[in-house]
Phi, psi and omega in degrees: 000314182293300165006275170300341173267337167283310184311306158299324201301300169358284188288311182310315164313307167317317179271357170259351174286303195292325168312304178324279188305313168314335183254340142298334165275342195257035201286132019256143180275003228152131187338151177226151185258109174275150171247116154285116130006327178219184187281184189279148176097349170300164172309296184280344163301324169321315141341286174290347172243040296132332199234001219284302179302331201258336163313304154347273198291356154295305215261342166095010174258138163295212189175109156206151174345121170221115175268102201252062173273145160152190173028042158056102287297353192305348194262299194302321184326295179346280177329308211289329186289332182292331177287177180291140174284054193239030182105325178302325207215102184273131151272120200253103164151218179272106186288326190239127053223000211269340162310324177263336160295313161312338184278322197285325175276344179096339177274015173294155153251027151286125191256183189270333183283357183262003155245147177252124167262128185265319165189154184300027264265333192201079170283183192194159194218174198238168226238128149260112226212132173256130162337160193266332207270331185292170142344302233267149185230342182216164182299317169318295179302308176307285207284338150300352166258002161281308194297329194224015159219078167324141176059011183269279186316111186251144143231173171251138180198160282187139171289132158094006197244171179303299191289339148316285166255037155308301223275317161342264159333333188265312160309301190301311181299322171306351197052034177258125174318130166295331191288348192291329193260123149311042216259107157287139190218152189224166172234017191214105161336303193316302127344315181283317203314332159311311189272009195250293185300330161295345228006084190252333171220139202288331181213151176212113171251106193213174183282140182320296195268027156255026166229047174280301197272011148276041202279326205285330193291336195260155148229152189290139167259320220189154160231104197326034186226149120024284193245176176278160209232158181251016162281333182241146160270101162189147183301171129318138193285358170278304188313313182306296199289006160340308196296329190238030136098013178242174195185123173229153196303157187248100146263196190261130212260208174324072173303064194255138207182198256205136150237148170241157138312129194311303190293005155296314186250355143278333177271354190214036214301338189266340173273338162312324171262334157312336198276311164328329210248301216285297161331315201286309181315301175308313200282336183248057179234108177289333181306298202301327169299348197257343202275285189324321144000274173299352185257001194057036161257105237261136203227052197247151169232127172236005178081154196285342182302293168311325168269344136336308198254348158275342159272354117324316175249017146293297126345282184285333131314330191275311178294321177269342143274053184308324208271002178262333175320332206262335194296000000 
């Protein structure tokens, strides 16, 4: 009798085991969830529901979409860390700069170590840009009417972002008081992007190609790269400020691409690399690139090592001007 009781015990054991282990191999067993960062229509939602379908039909799941705005991406961050780390809940947007910027004001309760970045899909770098109705035609021009009417002259920038502290940095190497600048900061692209083009504010340093579509509204001072870029008529952003003898770092603006939680890809290393493989597949897909193309969305794979190390020295620019940033 105990025999036959061990024997059922088994099988009972068994048959609650197999579903389990049958639903680890057949992951994802259920819908997976991207967390946006910002409200609908923004760049990275755009993105993010841009890739949605093609993800889908990869991964044999839906996929859909939860837009989690607010504190410049900290409520989505939040959010992904609070769900289960088991594959189901992707964070979608711009992962750099605002994951190191947040670490960096303290107000993350989150390390850098506690995401796995899977990949950079649509970087993106920043445009300075003047209303079309101003003066200033050059970088030169702008920051000499900051230099000689305090407090008359505004820009815009997005909290916590590259162009932000740039247009800092750039007051500070000029020897301009920050208070001579009006510097407005949002937590909604959409929104700064509005006040530049309505001329509600005189200059806005913000990500390029997500001012693609006001471009008629704007004219380019400067661009957050190296070399000159042929999307915007407009110099390097160093080359512009040549004139007054400065020179400031050139990073990566707005990173936007795909994160899990760390503890996602130690406790589930084999849907982590299906998640990988799967990213990777779509995103290097000639269908998918010509559709995102046409939509002005950016479609590159660089992997998690490489997207990994740009949110890493981003992140670490951001630790080393804290204090002007924060001031």
């Amino acid at each position: 009798m105990k025999t036959v009781k061990s024997i059922l015990a088994v099988l009972t054991l068994m048959l609650i085991i197999a579903p389990i282990a049958s639903a680890e191999k057949k992951y994802p067993s259920k819908p997976i969830t991207m967390v946006v960062g910002y409200g609908v229509g923004g760049s990275s939602d755009r993105m993010t529901r841009a890739m949605t379908s093609f993800i889908s039909e990869e991964m044999g799941q839906p996929v859909k979409v939860v837009n989690k705005k607010g504190a410049a991406t900290l409520l989505g961050l939040n959010y992904v860390l609070k769900r289960p780390a088991d594959g189901y809940t992707i964070y979608s947007g711009a992962v750099s700069p605002y994951m190191g910027a947040h670490v960096m004001t303290g107000k993350a309760k989150f390390s850098m170590d506690d995401w796995a970045i899977i990949n950079i899909q649509w970087p993106d770098y920043t445009l300075y840009a003047a209303s079309k109705d101003s003066p200033y035609k050059t970088m030169e021009d702008f920051l000499k009417a900051v230099k000689e009417n305090p407090g008359k002259v505004s820009a815009a920038a997005m909290q916590n972002s590259v162009g932000l502290l740039t247009l800092k940095l750039i007051l500070k190497e000029a020897g301009i008081p920050e208070k001579n600048l009006n510097l407005v900061t949002y937590t909604s692209g959409g929104k700064a992007r509005s006040a530049v083009a309505g001329g509600s504010v005189d200059l806005i340093a913000i990500a390029a190609e997500g001012c693609l579509g006001i471009k008629e509204y704007l004219v380019p001072l400067a661009i957050g790269r190296n070399e000159a870029d042929e999307s915007w008529n407009a110099p390097a952003i160093n080359e512009s400020l040549k004139p007054l003898g400065i020179t400031v770092p050139v990073l990566s603006d707005a990173a936007r691409g795909y994160a899990v939680p760390t503890k996602m890809k130690k406790d589930h290393p084999e849907r982590y690399e299906k998640l990988v493989t799967a990213l990777k597949k779509v995103t290097e897909n000639g269908d998918v690139k010509k559709f995102l193309k046409g939509s002005n969305i950016g479609s590159e794979w660089i992997g998690p090592e490489a997207a990994t190390e740009v949110v890493k020295e981003t992140a670490a620019a951001f630790m080393e001007h804290k204090e002007i940033l924060t001031q």
